[in-house]
C-alpha positions as CSV (number, residue, x, y, z in Angstrom):
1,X,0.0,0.0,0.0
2,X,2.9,2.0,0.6
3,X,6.4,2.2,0.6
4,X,6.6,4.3,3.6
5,X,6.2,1.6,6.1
6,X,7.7,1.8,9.4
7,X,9.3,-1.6,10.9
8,X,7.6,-3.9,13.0
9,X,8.9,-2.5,15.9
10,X,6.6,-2.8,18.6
11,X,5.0,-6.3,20.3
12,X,1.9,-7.8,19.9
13,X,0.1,-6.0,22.8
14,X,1.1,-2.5,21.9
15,X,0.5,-2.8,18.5
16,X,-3.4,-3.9,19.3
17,X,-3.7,-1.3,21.8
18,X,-2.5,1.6,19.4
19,X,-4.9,0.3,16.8
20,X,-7.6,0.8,19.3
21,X,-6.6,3.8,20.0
22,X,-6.4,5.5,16.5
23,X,-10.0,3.2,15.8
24,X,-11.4,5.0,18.9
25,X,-9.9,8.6,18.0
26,X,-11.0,8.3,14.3
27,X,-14.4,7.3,15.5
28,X,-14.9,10.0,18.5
29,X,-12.2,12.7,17.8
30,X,-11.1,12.7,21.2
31,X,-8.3,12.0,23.0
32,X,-8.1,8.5,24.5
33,X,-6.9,7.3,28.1
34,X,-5.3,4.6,29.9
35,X,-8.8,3.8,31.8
36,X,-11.0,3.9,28.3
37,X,-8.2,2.6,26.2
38,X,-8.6,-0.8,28.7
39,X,-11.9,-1.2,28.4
40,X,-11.7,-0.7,24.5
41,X,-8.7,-3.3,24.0
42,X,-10.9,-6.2,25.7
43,X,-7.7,-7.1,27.0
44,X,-7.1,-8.4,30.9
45,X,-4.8,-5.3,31.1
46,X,-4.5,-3.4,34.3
47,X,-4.6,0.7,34.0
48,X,-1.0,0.6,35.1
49,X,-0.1,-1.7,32.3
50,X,-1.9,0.7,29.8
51,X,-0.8,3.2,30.7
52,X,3.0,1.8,30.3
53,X,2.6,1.0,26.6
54,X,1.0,3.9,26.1
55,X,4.3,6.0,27.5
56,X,6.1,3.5,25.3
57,X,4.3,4.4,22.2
58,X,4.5,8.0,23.2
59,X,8.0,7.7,23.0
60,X,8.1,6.1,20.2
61,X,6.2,8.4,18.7
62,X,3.2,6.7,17.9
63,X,0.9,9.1,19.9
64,X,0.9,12.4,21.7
65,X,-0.6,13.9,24.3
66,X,-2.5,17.3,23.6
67,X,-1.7,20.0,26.0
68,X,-5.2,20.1,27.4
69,X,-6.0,16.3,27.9
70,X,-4.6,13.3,29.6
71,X,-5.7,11.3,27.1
72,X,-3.4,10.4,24.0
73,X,-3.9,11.0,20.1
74,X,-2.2,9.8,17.4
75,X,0.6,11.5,15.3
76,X,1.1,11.4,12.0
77,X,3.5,8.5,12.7
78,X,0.9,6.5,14.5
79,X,-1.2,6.4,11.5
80,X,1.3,5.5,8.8
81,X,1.8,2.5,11.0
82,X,-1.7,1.6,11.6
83,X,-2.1,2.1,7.8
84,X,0.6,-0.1,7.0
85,X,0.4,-2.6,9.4
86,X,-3.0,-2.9,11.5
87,X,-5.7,-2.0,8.7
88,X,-7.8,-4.2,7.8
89,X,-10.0,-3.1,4.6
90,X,-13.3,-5.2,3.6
91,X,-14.2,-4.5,0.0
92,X,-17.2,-2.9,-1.3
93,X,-20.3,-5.3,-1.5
94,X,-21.8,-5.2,-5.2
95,X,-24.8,-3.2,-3.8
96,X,-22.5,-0.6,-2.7
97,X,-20.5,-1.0,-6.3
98,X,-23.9,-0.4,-8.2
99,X,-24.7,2.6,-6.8
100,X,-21.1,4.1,-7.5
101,X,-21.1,2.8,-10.8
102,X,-24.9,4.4,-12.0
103,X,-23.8,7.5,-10.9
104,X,-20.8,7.5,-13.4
105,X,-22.9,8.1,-16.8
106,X,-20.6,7.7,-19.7
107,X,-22.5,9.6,-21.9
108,X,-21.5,13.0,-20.5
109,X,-18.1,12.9,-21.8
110,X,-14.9,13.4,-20.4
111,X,-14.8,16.4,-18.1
112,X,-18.6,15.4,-16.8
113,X,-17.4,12.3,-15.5
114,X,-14.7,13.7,-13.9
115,X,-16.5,16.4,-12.5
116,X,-19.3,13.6,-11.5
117,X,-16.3,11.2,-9.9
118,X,-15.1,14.2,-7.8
119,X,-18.8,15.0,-6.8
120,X,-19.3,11.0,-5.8
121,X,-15.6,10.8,-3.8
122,X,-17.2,13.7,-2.0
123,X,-20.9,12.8,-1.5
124,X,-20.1,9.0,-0.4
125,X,-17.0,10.0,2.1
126,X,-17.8,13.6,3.2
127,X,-14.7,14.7,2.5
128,X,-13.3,16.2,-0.5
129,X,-12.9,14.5,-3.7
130,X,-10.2,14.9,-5.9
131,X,-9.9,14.4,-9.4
132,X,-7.2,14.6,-12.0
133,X,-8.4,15.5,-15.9
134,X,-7.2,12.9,-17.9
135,X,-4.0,14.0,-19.5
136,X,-3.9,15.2,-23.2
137,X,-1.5,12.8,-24.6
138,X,-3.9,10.7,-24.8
139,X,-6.2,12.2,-26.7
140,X,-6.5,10.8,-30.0
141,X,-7.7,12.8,-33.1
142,X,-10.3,12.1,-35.1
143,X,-11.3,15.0,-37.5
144,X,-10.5,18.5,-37.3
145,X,-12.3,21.8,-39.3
146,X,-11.6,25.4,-39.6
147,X,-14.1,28.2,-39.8
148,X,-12.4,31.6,-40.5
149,X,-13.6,34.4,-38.1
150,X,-13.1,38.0,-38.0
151,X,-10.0,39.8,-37.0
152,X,-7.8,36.8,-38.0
153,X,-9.4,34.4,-35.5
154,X,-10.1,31.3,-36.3
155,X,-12.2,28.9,-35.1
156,X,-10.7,25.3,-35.0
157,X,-13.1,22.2,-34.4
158,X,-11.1,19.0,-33.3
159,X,-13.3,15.6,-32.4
160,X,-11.1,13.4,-30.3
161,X,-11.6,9.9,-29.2
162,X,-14.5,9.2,-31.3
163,X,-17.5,11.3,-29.7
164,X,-15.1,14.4,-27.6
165,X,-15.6,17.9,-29.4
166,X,-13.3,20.2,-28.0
167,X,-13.6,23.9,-29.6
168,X,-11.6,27.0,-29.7
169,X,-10.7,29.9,-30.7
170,X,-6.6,31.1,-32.3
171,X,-5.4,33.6,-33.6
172,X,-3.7,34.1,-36.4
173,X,-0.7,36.3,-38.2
174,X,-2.8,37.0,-41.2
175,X,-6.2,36.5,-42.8
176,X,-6.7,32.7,-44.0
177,X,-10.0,32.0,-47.0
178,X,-12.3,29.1,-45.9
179,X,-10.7,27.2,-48.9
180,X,-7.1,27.7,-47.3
181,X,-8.6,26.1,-43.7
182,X,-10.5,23.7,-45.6
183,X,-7.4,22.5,-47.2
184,X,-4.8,22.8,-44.2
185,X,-7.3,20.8,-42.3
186,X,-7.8,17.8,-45.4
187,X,-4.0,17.6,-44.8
188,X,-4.2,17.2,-41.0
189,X,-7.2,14.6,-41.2
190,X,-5.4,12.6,-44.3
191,X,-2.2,12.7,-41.9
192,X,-2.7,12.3,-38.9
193,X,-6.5,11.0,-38.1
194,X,-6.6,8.6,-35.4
195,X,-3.0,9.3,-34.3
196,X,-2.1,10.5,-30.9
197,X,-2.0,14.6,-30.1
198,X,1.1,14.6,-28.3
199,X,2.5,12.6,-31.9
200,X,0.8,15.5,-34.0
201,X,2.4,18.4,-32.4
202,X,5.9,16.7,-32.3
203,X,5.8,16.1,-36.2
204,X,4.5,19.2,-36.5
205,X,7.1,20.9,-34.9
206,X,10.0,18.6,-36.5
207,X,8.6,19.6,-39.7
208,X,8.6,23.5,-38.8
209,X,12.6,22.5,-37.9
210,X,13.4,20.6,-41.2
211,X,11.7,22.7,-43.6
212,X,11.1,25.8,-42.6
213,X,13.1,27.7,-45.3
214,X,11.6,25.3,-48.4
215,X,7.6,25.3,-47.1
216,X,5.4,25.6,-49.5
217,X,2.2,27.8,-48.9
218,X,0.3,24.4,-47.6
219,X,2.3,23.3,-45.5
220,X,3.0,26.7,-44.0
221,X,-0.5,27.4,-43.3
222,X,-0.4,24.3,-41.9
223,X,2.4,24.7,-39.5
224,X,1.2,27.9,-38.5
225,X,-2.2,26.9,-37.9
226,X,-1.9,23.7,-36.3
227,X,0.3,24.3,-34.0
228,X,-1.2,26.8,-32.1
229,X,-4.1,24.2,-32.2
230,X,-2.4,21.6,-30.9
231,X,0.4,23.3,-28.9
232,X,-2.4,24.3,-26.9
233,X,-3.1,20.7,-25.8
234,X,0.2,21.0,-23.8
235,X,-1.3,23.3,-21.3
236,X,-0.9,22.8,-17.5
237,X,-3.2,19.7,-16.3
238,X,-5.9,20.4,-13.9
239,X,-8.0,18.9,-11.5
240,X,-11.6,19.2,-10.1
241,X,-12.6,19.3,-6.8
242,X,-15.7,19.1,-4.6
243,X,-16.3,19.2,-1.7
244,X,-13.7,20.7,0.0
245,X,-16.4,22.7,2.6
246,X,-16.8,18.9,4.4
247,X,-13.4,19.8,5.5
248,X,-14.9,23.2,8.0
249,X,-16.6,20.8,9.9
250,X,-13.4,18.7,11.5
251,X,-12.3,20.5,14.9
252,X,-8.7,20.0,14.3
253,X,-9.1,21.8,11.0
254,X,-11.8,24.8,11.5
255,X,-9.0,26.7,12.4
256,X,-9.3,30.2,10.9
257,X,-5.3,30.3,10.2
258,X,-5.7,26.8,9.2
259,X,-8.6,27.3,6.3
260,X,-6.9,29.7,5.2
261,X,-3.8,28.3,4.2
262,X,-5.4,24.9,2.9
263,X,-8.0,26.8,0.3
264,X,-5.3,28.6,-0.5
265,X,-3.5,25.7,-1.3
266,X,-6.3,24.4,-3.7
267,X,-6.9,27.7,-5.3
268,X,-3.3,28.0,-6.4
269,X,-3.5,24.6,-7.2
270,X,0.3,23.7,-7.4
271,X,1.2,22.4,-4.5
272,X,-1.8,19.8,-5.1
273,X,-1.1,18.7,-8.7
274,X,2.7,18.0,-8.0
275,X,1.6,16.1,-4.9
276,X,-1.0,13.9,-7.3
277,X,1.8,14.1,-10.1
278,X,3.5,11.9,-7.5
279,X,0.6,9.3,-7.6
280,X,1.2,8.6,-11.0
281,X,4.0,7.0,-11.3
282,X,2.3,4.3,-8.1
283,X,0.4,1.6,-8.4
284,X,-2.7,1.0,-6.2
285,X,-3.6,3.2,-3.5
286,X,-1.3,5.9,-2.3
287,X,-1.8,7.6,0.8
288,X,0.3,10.4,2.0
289,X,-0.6,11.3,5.8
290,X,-0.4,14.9,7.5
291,X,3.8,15.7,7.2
292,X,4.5,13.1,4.4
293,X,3.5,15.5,1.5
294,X,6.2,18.2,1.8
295,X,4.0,20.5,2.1
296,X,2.7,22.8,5.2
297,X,-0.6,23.7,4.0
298,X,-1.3,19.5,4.5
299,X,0.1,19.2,8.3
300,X,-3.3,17.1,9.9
301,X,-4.4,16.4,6.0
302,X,-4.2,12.9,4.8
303,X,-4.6,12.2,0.7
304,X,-5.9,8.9,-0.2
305,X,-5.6,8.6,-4.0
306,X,-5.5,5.8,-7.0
307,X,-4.8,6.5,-10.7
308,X,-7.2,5.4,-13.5
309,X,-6.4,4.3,-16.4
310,X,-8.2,4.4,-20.7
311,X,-7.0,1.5,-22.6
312,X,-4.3,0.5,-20.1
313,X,-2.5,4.0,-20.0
314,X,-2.7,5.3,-16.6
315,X,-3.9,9.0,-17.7
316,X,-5.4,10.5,-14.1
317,X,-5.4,10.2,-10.5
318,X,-8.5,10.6,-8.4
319,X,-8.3,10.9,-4.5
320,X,-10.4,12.1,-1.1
321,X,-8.6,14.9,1.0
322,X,-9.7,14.7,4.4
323,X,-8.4,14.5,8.1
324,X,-5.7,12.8,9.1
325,X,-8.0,10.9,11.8
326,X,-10.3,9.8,8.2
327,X,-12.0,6.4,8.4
328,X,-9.3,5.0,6.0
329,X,-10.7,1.4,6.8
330,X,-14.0,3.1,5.1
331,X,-12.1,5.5,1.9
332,X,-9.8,3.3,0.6
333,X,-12.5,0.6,-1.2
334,X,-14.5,3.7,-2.1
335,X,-11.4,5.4,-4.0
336,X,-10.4,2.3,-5.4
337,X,-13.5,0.8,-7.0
338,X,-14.1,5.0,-8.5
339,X,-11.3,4.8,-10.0
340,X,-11.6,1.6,-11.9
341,X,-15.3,2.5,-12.5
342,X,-13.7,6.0,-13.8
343,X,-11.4,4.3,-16.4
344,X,-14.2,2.0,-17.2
345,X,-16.3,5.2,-18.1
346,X,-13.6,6.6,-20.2
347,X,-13.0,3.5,-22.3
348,X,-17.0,3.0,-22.7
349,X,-16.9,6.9,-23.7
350,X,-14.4,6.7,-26.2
């Protein structure tokens, strides 16, 4: 689940009682004692003897004491090891699966499922759910038109993947006749249909290198059309996400100070994509908890995330954003079945 796991270092005894006690905090929100903690365990452990495994996982670092309780919560530490070693994760019955999966409609195209997977994540865990837009090299083109505009704009029409229309709007360095867009775009479509973007704008551009001093007028409408078209398909990837009020009603983060600094964090939007950049390269479920991201902004955030994939090519990651103290036992199976049921979407929607 993660290559962040920390050794087996403690015994049988305290590793039971510290998954009680991040079960009980994750449940309650509130510090746990010796006294509670015993008759949680359903151990034949005296207070005393609680309370001395509990000093040994404080010092450990395991669990901390807040300064207003003498009860113990878990740090960031704590949870990676309960993660790694003392989850146990039950899988989604096929009840559960159906509802996920009708939501997912895949006829509304690409961004409306991902806007819809974000939506679900959120709805089903109240937390926030995260969603990557599938990245453009995997686009595939299918047909593209020009319509000239005024002002030297044009209006380029590209279908991709069978049923995606994407349109928009360039502008050019001088006037172009609908007969010259017709013809640069009977080139493009006799060249390059059903080839990968990312492969179009690469020729393109090692054919603006090789022959830019010989062109003829085709092929240098052609170059200077299309690639503003398709250069354009390089642009920064994005996410959507919903959700992301659940997150005010969580004690440990309704901090004013604390808000603050996390919205900010998904406005600027950054920070959040490098973080799920990360994901991409994993397989299965990634989780970074509170500290392990790098980045303040997530201190007492955990990310819970899978990739999804169209025709085998991992092309997204999807995720919930919560608390540190999340029911991970609970979010896991849910982000894990979206995102297969995500790709499955895709590939249906293609």
């Amino acid at each position: 689940m993660s290559e962040r796991s920390v050794p087996p270092i403690l015994n049988e005894r305290a590793q039971h009682l510290l998954k009680v006690l991040v079960q009980r905090f994750i449940r309650d929100g509130q510090p746990v004692g010796s006294r509670a903690l015993s008759r949680a365990s359903g151990m034949d452990l005296s207070s005393a003897t609680v309370r001395n495994v509990m000093a040994d996982l404080e010092e450990g670092g395991f669990i901390r004491a807040p300064h207003t309780s003498a009860g113990r919560i878990p740090t960031d530490k704590g949870y990676r090891f309960f993660v790694d070693s003392l989850l146990t994760v039950n899988p989604l019955n096929p009840s559960e699966i159906d509802r996920l999966k009708v939501r997912l409609d895949d006829e509304a195209g690409t961004e409306g499922l991902v806007e819809t997977a974000s939506t679900l994540l959120s709805g089903v865990t109240h937390l926030a759910g995260v969603v990557t837009l599938p990245r453009r090299n995997h686009s595939r083109l299918r047909h593209v038109e020009f319509l000239p505009l005024s002002d030297r704009r044009v209006l380029a029409i590209l279908v991709v993947n069978e049923k995606e229309v994407q349109n928009r709007v360039i502008h050019t360095d001088r006037e172009y006749s609908r007969d010259q867009l017709q013809a640069v775009a009977n080139y493009l479509n006799a060249q390059f249909s059903g080839r990968d973007v990312t492969t179009v704008r690469e020729t393109l551009l090692e054919e603006m290198a090789a022959h830019r001093d010989d062109m003829n007028e085709l092929m240098d409408s052609v170059i200077s059309v299309a690639s503003q078209v398709f250069g354009e398909q390089e642009q920064c990837e994005d996410y959507v996400l919903a959700g992301e009020t659940n997150l005010m009603t969580f004690t440990e983060l309704s901090d004013v100070e604390k808000l603050r600094e996390l919205f900010q964090a998904f406005n600027e939007k950054r920070d959040i994509l490098h973080l799920l950049d990360r994901c991409l390269a994993a397989d299965g479920i990634q989780i970074f908890i509170g500290q392990e991201s790098g980045y303040r902004a997530f201190d007492g955030v955990s990310l819970v995330t899978s990739t999804y994939s169209v025709e085998k090519d991992v092309v997204g990651v999807l995720g919930v954003i919560g608390p540190t103290r999340m029911a991970y036992d609970r979010v896991i199976p849910i982000v894990d079945v979206t995102a297969k049921l995500l790709g499955h979407a895709l590939n249906t929607s293609q």
